[in-house]
C-alpha positions, 0 to 999 in steps of 0.5 A: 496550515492547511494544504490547497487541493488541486483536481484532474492531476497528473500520476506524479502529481496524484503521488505527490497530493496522496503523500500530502494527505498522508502527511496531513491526516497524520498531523491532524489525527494529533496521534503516532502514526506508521508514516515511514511505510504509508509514503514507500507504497505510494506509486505501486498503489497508485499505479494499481488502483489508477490503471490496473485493478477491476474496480468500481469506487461508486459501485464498491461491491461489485461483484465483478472487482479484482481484490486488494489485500493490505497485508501490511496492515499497520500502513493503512494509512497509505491505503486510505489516502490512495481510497480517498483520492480514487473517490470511495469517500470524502476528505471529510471521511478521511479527516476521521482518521483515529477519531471515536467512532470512526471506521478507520483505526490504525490497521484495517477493518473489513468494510467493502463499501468503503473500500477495504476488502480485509481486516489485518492486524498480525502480519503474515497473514494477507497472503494466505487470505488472498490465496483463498480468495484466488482459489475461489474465483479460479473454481468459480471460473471468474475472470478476476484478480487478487493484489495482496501487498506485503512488507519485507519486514513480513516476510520473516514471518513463516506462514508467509511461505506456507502460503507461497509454497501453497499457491505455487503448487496450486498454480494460482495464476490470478494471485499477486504478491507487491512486496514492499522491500524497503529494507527496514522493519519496526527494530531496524535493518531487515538483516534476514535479507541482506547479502546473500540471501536475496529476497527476490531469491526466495520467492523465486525459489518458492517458485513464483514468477518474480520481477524486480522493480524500482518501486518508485517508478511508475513505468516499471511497476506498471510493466511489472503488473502487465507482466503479472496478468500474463502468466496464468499457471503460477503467482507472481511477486512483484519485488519493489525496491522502495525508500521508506519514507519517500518524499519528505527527505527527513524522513527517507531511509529514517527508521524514526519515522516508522511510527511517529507523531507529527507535530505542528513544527514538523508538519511545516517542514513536510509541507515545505519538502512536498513542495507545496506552493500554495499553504493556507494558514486556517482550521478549516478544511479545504478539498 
């Protein structure tokens, strides 16, 4: 079964198609994939790469482009689907996806011609990548941004606030942290920020500029990325509370789904939770 694309689509509807390729790419790949972190992130990179990021998909390399730093790697998924849909490949290219000889494996693999701006495989490492980054552009006195999403599972690890506490005193204005605080990691419950210590705290406490955004809406993240570009003498992060899993309700808040293989009998009932109206039963593909 294949999934009928449509074109010109709405931000909801550009979410929804994004989740189905997710979903779809995961069933084809015939491997366990992290789907659980891959469909949290969808409407914070889709606000980013729709209506925020500097960037040009059929120019890749432009040397004016604000960059984008998947630190939580092992959800590249998600990122490829929001690339593929922005037009820096094709469905096909896509359709690779843990095949031989592809370029894209389970984390990323530096290639800016396609998009991807950071190799990543440890966790906790985007952050201070980023915070390079950023520096350079300040002291070439470029007008340009950096975006590094991170899980909250990630911020356990320490050199995620070497790095915080980095920026912060080198003022890094242009630097942008998207935390993807869905509560829940590889083993588990995140339990280190839970009660009392608050996440959002912590990076507060570090000294960035935090805002707090339901990480599923769309108007909300997209004040918060506003807000980001408006302060220019300390790094902001972008706390979003999201549901790992989003979208398909089986898997919503199910830690089972963190890294999982999609059978055909599941793929049927993700197809049917998204809502598609128009299924095709084929092996071909269908853009």
């Amino acid at each position: 079964m294949e999934i009928i694309r449509t074109a010109n689509l709405s931000f909801s509807a550009s979410c929804l198609e994004t989740r189905r390729l997710i979903i779809e790419t995961a069933f084809k790949c015939g491997q366990a994939t992290h789907i659980g972190g891959s469909l949290s992130m969808v409407e914070l990179l889709t606000t980013l790469y729709s209506e925020v990021l500097a960037h040009r998909p059929h120019e890749p390399e432009w040397a004016d482009r604000d960059i984008f730093i998947l630190s939580k790697g092992h959800s590249f998924l998600g990122h490829l689907a929001v690339l593929q849909q922005q037009g820096y490949f094709s469905a096909e290219k896509l359709g690779t996806y843990l095949t031989n000889g592809s370029d894209f494996i389970a984390h990323p693999v530096k290639k800016p011609a396609l998009g991807v701006e950071s190799s990543n495989g440890s966790l906790g490492q985007g952050l201070s990548f980023g915070m390079g980054m950023a520096l350079g552009m300040r002291r070439r006195r470029q007008d340009r941004r950096v975006y590094v999403m991170m899980g909250d599972g990630e911020c356990n690890e320490g050199s995620v606030w070497e790095s915080a506490a980095t920026a912060c005193e080198l003022a890094l204005g242009n630097l942008t942290a998207i935390v993807d605080e869905n509560g829940l990691r590889n083993d588990g419950p995140n339990t280190t920020y839970a009660g009392r210590v608050v996440l959002a705290n912590v990076w507060r406490a570090f000294g960035w500029n935090v805002v707090e955004v339901d990480g599923h809406d769309h108007e909300a993240i997209l004040a918060a990325f506003h807000e980001a570009r408006g302060k220019t003498e300390v790094p902001t992060a972008i706390v979003a509370h999201t549901v790992k899993g989003k979208g398909v309700p089986f898997m919503e808040n199910n830690n089972d789904w963190h890294h999982n293989r999609i059978t055909a009998n599941v793929f049927e009932e993700c197809v049917k939770a998204l809502g598609s109206e128009k299924t095709i039963a084929s092996g071909e593909t269908h853009a």
